[in-house]
N, C-alpha and C positions, 0 to 999 in steps of 0.2 A: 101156398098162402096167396091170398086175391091183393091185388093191388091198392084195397081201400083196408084189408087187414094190416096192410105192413102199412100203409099211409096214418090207422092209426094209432100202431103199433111205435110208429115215428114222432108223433103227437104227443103220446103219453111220454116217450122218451123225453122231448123238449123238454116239453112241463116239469117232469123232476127235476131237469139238468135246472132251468127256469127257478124254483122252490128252490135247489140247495145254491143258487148262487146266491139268489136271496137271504137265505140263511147268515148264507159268509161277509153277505153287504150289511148287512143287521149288527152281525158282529165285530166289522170293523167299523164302524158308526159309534156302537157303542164302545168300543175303546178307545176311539178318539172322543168323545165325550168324557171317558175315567179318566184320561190325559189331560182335558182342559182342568178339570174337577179338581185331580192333583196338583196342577201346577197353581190354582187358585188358591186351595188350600195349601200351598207352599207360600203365596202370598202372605195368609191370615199369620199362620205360624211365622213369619219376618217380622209383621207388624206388631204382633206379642211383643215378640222378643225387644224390640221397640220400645214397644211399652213396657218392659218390665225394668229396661235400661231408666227410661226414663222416671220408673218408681225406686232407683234404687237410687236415681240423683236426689230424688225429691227426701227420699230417709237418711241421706246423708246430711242436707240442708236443715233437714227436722236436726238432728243429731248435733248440727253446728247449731242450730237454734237453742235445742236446750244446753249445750254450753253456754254458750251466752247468757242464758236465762241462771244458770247454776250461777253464775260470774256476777251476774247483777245481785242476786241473793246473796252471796258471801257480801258484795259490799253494801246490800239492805243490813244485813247482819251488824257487819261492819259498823254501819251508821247509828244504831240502834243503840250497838254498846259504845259509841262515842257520846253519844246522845246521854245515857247512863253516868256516863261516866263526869259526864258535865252538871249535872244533874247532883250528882255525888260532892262534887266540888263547888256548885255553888251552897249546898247547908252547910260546909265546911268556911266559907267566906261568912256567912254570917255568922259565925261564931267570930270570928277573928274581924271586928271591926276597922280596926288600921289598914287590913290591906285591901277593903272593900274595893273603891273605887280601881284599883288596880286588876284586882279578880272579875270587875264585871267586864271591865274590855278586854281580858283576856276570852271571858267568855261569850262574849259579842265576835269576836273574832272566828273563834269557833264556829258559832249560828251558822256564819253567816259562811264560812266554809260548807256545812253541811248544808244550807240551803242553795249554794251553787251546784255541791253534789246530788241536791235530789231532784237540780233541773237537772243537769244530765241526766240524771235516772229517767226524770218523766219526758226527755228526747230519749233513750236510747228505746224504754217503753213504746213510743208513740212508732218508733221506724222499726221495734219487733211487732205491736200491731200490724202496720202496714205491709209490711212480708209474709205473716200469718193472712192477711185480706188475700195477697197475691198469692200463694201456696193452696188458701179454700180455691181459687176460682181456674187455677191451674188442675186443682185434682177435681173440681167438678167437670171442665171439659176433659180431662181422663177420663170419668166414667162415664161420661155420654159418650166416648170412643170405643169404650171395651162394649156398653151394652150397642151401638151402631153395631161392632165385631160380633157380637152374641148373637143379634140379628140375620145379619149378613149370613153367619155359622147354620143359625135353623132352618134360613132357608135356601140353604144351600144342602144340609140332609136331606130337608123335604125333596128337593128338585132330585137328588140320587136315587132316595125310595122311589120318585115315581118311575125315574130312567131304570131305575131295578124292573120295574113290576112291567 
């Protein structure tokens, strides 16, 4: 064998050696790229979970909300058959003339009882509006977080597919 046989017999050798390192740089490249990928995507999966803590504070406060809301109804209720029931007792007062003036301040008293209770009511109403306002604008920046996270997610597929291909 001539000395430019073996010289490029030596050549071709590099070159392989050359191509399969390359190979094995290719492939650790792209495993430490599947590395970054997963441990970003161990980020996303945190921040779920995050958020899903923070949807089960927010069903719990619903939950306390419609208690409160059941609470206020029994005593709408409440008021309705008091209201009735005053109602009942004053056709009963004009029947019985003597004790008229006696029955009307009793049921002035009353009113004016239920009309103290349906301010509370119309506070306690105005401060569950105002929670229900707070609760919309909290689960709105929710879901501009999860669709940001949905975002983030596609294209963070997409960026995989391409490092696949």
């Amino acid at each position: 064998m001539t000395d430019r046989e073996l010289l490029e017999l030596l050549v071709k050798k590099v070159d392989q050696m050359q191509e399969s390192l390359d190979g094995k740089l290719g492939k650790l490249e792209f495993e430490s790229k599947m590395d970054q990928l997963n441990g970003r995507m161990d980020q996303l999966e945190g921040r779920m979970d995050q958020l899903e803590g923070r949807l089960d504070q927010l069903e719990g406060r619903m939950d306390q909300l419609e208690g409160r809301m059941d609470q206020m109804q029994l005593q709408l209720d409440e008021n309705t058959e008091i209201v009735k029931a005053i109602l009942h007792r004053q056709d009963e007062t004009d029947a019985k003339l003597d004790s008229l003036s006696m029955e009307v301040h009793k049921i002035n008293g009353e009113l004016i009882a239920v009309k103290e209770q349906t301010l509370i009511n119309t506070s306690k109403i105005a401060e569950t509006n105002t929670i229900v306002k707070e609760l919309q604008k909290i689960e709105r920046k929710q879901e501009q977080t999860i669709d940001l996270l949905s975002r983030r997610s596609i294209d963070l597929e997409a960026e995989l597919r391409s490092i696949k291909q």
